[in-house]
KEZAMAR-429020 format. One record per residue: residue number from 0; residue in one letter; x, y, z of N, C-alpha, C in turn. Coordinates in Angstrom, 1 decimal, decimal comma, padded with zeros to 4 digits. Layout:
N
[rec NUM "a" [X Y Z] [X Y Z] [X Y Z]]
...
//
This chain:
123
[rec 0 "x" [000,8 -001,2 000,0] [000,0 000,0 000,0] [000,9 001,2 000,0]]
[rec 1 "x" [000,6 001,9 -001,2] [001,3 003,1 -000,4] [001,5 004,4 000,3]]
[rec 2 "x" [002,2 004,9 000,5] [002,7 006,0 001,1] [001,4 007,1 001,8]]
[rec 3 "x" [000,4 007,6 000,4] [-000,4 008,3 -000,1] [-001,8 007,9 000,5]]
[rec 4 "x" [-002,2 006,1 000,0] [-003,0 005,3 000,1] [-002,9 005,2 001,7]]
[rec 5 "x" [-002,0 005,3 002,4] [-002,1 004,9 004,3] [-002,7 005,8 005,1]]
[rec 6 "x" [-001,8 007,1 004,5] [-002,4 008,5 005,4] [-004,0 008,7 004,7]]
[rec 7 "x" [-004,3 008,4 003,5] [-006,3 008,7 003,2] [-006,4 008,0 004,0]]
[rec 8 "x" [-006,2 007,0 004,4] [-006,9 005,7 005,4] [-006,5 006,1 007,2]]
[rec 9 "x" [-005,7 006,2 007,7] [-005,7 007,2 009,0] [-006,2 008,4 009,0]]
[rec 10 "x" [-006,5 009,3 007,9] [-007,2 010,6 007,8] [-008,2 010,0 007,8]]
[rec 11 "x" [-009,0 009,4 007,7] [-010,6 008,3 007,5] [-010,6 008,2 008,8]]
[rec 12 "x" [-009,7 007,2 009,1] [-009,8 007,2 010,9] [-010,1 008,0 011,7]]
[rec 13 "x" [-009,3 009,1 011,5] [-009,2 010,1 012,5] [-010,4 011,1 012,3]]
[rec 14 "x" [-011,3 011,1 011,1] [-012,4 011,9 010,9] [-013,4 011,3 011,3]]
[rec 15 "x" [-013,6 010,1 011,5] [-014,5 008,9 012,1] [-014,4 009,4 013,5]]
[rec 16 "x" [-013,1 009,3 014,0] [-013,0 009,8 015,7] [-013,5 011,2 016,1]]
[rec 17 "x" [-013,4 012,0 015,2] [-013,5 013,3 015,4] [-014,8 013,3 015,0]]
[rec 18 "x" [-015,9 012,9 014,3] [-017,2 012,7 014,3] [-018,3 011,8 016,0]]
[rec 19 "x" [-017,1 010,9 016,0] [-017,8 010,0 017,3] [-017,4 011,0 018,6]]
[rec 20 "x" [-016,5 011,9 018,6] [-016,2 012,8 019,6] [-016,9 014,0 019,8]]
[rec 21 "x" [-017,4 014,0 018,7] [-017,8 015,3 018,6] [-019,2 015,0 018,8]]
[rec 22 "x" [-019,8 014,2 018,8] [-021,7 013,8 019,2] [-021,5 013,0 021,1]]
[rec 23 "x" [-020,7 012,5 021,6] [-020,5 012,0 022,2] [-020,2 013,0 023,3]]
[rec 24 "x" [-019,7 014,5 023,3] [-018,8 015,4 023,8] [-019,7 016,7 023,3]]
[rec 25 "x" [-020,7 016,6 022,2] [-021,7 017,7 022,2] [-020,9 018,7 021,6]]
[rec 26 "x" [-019,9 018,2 021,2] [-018,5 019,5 020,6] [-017,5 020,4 021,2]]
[rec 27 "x" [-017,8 020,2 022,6] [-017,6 020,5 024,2] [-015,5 020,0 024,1]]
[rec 28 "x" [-014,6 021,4 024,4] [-013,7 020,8 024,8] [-013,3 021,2 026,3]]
[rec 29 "x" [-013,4 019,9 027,3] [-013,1 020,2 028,4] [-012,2 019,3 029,3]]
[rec 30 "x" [-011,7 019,6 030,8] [-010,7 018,6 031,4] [-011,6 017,6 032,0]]
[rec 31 "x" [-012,6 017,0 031,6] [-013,3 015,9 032,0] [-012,4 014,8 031,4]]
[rec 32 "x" [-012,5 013,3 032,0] [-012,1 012,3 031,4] [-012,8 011,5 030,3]]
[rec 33 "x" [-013,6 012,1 030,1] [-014,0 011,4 028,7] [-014,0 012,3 027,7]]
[rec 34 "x" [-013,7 013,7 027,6] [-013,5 014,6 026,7] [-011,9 014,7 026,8]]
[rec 35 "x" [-011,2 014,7 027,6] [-009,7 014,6 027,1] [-009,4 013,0 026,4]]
[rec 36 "x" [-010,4 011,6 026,4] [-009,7 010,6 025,7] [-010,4 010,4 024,7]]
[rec 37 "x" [-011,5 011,1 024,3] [-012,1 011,3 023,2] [-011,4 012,1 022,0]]
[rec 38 "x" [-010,9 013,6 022,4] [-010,4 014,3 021,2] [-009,4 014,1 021,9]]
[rec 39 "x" [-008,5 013,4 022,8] [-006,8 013,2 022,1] [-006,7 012,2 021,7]]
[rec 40 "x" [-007,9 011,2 021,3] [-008,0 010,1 020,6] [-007,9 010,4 019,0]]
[rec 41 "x" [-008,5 011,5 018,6] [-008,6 012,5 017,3] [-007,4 013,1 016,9]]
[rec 42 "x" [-006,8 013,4 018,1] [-005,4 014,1 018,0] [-004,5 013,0 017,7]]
[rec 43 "x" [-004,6 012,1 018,6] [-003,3 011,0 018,2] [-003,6 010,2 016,7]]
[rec 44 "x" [-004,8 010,2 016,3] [-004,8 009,2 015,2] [-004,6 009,9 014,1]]
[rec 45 "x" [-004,9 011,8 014,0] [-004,4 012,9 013,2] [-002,7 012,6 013,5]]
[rec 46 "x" [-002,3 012,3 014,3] [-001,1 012,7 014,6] [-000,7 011,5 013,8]]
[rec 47 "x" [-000,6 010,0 013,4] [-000,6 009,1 012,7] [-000,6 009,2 011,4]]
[rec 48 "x" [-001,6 010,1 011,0] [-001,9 010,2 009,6] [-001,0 011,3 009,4]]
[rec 49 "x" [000,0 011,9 010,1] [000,9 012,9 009,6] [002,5 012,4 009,9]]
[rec 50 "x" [002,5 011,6 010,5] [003,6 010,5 010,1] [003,7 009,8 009,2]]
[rec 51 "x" [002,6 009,2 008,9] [002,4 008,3 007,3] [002,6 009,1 006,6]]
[rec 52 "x" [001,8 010,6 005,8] [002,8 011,5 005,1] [003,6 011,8 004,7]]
[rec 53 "x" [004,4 012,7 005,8] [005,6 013,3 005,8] [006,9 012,0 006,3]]
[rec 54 "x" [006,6 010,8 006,5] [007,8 009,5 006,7] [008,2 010,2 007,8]]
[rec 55 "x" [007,5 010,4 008,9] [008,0 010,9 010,4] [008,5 009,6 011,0]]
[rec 56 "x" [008,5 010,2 012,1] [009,5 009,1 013,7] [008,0 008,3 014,0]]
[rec 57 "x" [008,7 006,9 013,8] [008,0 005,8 014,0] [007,1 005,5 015,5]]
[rec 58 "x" [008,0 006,3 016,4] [007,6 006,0 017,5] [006,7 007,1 017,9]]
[rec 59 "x" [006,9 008,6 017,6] [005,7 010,1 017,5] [004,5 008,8 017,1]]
[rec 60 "x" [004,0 008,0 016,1] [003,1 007,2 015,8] [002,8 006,3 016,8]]
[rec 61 "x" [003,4 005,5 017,1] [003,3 004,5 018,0] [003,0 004,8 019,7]]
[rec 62 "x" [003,7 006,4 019,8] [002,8 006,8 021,4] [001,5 007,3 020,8]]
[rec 63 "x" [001,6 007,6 020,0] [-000,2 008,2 019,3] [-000,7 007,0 019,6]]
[rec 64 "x" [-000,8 005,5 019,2] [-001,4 004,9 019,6] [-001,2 003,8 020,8]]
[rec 65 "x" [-000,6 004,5 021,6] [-000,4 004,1 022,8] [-001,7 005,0 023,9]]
[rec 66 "x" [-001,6 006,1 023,2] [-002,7 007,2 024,2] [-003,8 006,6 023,7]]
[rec 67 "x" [-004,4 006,1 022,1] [-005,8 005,7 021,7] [-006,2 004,2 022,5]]
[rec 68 "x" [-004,7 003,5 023,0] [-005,1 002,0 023,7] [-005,4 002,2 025,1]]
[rec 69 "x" [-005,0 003,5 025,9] [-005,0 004,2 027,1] [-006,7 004,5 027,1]]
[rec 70 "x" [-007,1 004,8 026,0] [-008,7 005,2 025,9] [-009,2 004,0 025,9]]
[rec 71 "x" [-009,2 003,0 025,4] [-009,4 001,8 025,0] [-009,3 000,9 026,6]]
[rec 72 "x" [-008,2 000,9 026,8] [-008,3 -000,6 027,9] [-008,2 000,4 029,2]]
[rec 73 "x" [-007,7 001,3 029,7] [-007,6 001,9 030,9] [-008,4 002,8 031,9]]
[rec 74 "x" [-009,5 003,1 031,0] [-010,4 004,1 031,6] [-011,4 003,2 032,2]]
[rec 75 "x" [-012,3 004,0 033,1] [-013,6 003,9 033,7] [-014,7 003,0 032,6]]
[rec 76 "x" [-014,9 002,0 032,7] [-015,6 001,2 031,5] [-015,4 000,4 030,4]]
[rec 77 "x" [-013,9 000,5 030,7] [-013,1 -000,6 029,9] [-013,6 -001,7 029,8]]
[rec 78 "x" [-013,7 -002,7 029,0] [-012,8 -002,0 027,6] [-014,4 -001,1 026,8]]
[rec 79 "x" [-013,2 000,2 025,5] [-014,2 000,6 025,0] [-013,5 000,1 023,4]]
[rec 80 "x" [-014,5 -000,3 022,7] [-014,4 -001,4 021,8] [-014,0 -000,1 020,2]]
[rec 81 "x" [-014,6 000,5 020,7] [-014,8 001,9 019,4] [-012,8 002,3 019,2]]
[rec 82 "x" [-012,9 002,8 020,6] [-011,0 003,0 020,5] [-010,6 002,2 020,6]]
[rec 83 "x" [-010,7 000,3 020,5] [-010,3 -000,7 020,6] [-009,7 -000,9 019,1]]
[rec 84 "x" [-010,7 -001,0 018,4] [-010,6 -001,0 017,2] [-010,0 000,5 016,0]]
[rec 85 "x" [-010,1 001,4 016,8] [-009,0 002,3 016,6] [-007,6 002,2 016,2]]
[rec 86 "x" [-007,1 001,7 017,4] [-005,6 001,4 017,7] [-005,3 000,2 017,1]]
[rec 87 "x" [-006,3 -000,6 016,8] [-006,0 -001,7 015,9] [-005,8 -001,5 014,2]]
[rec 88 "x" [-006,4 -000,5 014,4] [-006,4 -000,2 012,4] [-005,5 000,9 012,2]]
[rec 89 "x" [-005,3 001,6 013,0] [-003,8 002,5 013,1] [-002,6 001,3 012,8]]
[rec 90 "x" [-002,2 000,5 013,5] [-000,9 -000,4 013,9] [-000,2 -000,5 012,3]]
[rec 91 "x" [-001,0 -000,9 011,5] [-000,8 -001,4 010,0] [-000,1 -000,2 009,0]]
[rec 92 "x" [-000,5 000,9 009,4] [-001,0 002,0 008,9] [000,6 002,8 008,8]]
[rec 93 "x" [001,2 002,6 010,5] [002,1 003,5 011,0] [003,6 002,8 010,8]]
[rec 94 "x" [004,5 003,3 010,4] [005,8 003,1 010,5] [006,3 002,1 011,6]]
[rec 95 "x" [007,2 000,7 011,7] [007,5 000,1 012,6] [008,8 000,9 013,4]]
[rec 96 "x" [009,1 000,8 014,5] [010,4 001,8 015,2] [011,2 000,7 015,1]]
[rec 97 "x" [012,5 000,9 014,2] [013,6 -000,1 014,0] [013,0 -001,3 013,6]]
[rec 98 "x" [011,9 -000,9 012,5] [011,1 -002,3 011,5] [010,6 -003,5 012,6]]
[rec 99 "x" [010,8 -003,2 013,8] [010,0 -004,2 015,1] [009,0 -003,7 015,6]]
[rec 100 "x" [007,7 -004,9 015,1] [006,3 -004,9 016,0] [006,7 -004,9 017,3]]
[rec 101 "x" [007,4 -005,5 017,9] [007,1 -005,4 019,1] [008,1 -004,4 019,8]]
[rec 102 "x" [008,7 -003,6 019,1] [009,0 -002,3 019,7] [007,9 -000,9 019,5]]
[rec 103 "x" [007,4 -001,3 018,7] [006,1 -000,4 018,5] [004,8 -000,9 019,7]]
[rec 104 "x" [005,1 -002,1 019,5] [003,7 -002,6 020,5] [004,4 -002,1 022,3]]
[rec 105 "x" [006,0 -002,5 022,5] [006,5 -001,9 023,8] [006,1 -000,3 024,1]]
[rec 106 "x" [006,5 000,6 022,9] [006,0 002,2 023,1] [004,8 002,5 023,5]]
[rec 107 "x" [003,8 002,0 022,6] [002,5 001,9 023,3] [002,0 001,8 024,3]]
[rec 108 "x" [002,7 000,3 024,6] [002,2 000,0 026,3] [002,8 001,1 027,4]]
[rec 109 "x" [004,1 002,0 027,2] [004,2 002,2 028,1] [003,8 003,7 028,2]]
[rec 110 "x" [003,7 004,2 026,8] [002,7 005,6 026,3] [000,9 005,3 027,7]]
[rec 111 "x" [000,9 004,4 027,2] [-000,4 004,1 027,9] [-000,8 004,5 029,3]]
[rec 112 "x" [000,0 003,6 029,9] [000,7 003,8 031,2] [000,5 004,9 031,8]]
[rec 113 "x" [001,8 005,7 030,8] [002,0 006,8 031,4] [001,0 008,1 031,1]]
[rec 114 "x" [000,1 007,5 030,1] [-001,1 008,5 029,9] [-001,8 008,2 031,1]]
[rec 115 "x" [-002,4 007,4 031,2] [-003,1 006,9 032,9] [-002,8 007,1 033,9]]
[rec 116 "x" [-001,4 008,1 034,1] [-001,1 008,4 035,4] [-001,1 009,8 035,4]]
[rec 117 "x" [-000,7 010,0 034,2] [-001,4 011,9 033,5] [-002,4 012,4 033,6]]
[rec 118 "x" [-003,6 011,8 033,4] [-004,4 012,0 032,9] [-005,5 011,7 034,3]]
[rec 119 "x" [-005,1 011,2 035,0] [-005,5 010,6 036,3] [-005,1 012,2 037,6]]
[rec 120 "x" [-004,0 012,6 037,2] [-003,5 013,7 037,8] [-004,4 014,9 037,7]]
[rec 121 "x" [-005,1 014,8 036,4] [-005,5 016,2 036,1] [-006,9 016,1 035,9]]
[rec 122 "x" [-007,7 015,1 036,0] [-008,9 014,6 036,6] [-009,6 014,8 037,8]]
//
C-alpha cells in the first residue's frame, strides 16, 4: 500500500473519531475524562496520519497509539471497543520503530501507562 494510500486511510480514521467525539462530547472541549480521551484520541490518530505523510518518527506514531489503547483498555468502563478497534487499524497504517512490532507494540504499552497516570492527575 502506499505512502499516499495509508495517510487517506488514517485521515478516514481520524475523521471517524473526530465525528464520534464530537456527538458524544456535544463538541464541548473540556478537562473531563471522557473529553480529554475522546479528542486526544482525534489528536493521536491525526497525529498518525501525519507520520504516514511526511515518513516521520515511527515511534511520535506508536505513542499516538499508545494514548488511543489508554482510551481503549484503561479508563472507567473498559474495555471501550470503538477505541479498541481504533488502535488496531492505526498499527498497520504507521511506521515500525527499527522495523520491530514489538517495539512499537512496547512504546505503546508504556505511552499508555503513562497517559493513565497523567491524565489521572488532572482529573
Amino acid at each position: 500500500m502506499s505512502r499516499r494510500s495509508k495517510f487517506f486511510v488514517a485521515g478516514i480514521d481520524a475523521a471517524i473519531m473526530g465525528v464520534l467525539a464530537f456527538s458524544e462530547t456535544g463538541g464541548t472541549f473540556g478537562i473531563s475524562a471522557a473529553e480529554l480521551v475522546l479528542w486526544g484520541a482525534v489528536a493521536a490518530a491525526a497525529a498518525c496520519a501525519v507520520v504516514v505523510l511526511l515518513e516521520g518518527s515511527a515511534s511520535i506514531a506508536w505513542a499516538a497509539i499508545g494514548y488511543v489503547l489508554f482510551g481503549a483498555l484503561l479508563t472507567n468502563g473498559s474495555p471501550h471497543w470503538t477505541l479498541a478497534a481504533l488502535s488496531v487499524a492505526l498499527m498497520p497504517l504507521v511506521p515500525r520503530p527499527r522495523g520491530s512490532l514489538a517495539v512499537g507494540l512496547l512504546i505503546a504499552v508504556v505511552t499508555a501507562l503513562i497517559s493513565r497516570t497523567l491524565v489521572g492527575l488532572l482529573v
